[in-house]
C-alpha positions in Angstrom: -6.6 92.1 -11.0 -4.5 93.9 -13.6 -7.5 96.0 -15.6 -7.9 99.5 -14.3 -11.6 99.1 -13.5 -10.3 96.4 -11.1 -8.0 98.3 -9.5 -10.0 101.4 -9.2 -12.6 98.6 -7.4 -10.2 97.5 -5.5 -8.7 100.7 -4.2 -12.5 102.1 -3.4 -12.9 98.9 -1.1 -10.1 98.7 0.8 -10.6 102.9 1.6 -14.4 102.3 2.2 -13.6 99.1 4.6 -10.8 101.1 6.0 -13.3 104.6 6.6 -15.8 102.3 8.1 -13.4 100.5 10.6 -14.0 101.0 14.2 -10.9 103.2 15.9 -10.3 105.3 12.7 -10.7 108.6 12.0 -13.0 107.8 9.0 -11.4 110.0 6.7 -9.0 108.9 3.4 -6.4 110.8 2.6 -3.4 110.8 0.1 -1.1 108.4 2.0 -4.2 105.9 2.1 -4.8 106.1 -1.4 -1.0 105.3 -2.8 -1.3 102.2 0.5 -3.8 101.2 -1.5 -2.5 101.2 -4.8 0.7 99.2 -3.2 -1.4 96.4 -1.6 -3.7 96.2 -4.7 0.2 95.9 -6.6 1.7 93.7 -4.0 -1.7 91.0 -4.6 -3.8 91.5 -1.0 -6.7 89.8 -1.4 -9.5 91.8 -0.4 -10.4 89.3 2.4 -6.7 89.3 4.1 -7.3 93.6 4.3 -10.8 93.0 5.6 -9.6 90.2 8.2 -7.1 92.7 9.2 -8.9 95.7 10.1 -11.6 93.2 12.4 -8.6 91.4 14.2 -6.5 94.9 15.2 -10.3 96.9 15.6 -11.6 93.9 17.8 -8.1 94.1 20.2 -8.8 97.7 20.4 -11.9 97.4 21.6 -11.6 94.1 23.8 -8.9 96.2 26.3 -9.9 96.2 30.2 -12.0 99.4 30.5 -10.0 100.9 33.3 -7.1 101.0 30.6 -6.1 104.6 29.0 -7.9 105.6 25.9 -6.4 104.8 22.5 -6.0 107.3 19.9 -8.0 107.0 16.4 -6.4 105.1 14.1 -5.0 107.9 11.6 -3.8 106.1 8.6 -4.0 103.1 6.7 -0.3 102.3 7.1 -1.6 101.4 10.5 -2.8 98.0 9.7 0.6 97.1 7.6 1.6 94.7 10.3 -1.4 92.9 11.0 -1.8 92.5 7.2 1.2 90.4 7.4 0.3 88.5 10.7 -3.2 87.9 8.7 -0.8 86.6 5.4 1.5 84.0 7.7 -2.0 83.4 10.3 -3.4 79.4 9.4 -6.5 79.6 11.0 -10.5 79.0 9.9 -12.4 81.7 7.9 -14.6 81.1 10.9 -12.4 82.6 13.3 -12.5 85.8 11.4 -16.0 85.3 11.1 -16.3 85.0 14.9 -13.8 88.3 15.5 -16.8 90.3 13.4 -20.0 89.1 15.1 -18.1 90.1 18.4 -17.3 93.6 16.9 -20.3 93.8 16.1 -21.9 93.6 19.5 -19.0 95.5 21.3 -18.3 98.4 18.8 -21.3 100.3 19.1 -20.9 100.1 23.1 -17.7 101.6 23.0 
């Protein structure tokens, strides 16, 4: 993960996965790009970012419907702290795996 085509990779998913996540504004800017540069330094796997945006997008979306609207989600730094609850979290792939077929089916409803 140290080469610069690597990192430039890396950066471009975490931003695409991040643009694409339900509850954001689906825009990158600045602040998102130097996250991403940090998490790339710090060693995230790609799969701990990607498990974090579907665990915090899917408690978004599974609030009681009668509760107040959320606001988007305007920044990466956002998703700092579940990052770390997804480090220190020992559960199955298949959970996560589970969380994403159930986005899935709910994010397009709401």
């Amino acid at each position: 993960m140290d080469d610069d085509a690597s990192q430039e990779e890396y950066i471009r998913c975490v931003l695409e996965a991040y643009r694409k996540t339900p509850g954001t504004m689906g825009t990158v800017r600045r602040p998102d790009r130097v996250l991403a540069v940090q998490l790339y330094q710090r060693g995230i796997s790609v799969s701990v970012f990607e498990n974090a945006f579907v665990l915090a997008a899917t408690r978004r979306l599974m609030r009681p419907a009668d509760a107040p609207p959320l606001g988007p989600i305007r920044s990466l730094a956002y998703f700092l702290p579940v990052i770390e609850e997804v480090l220190d979290l020992c559960v199955s792939p298949d959970y996560f795996q589970y969380l994403r077929q159930k986005l899935e089916r709910i994010a397009p409803t709401r």
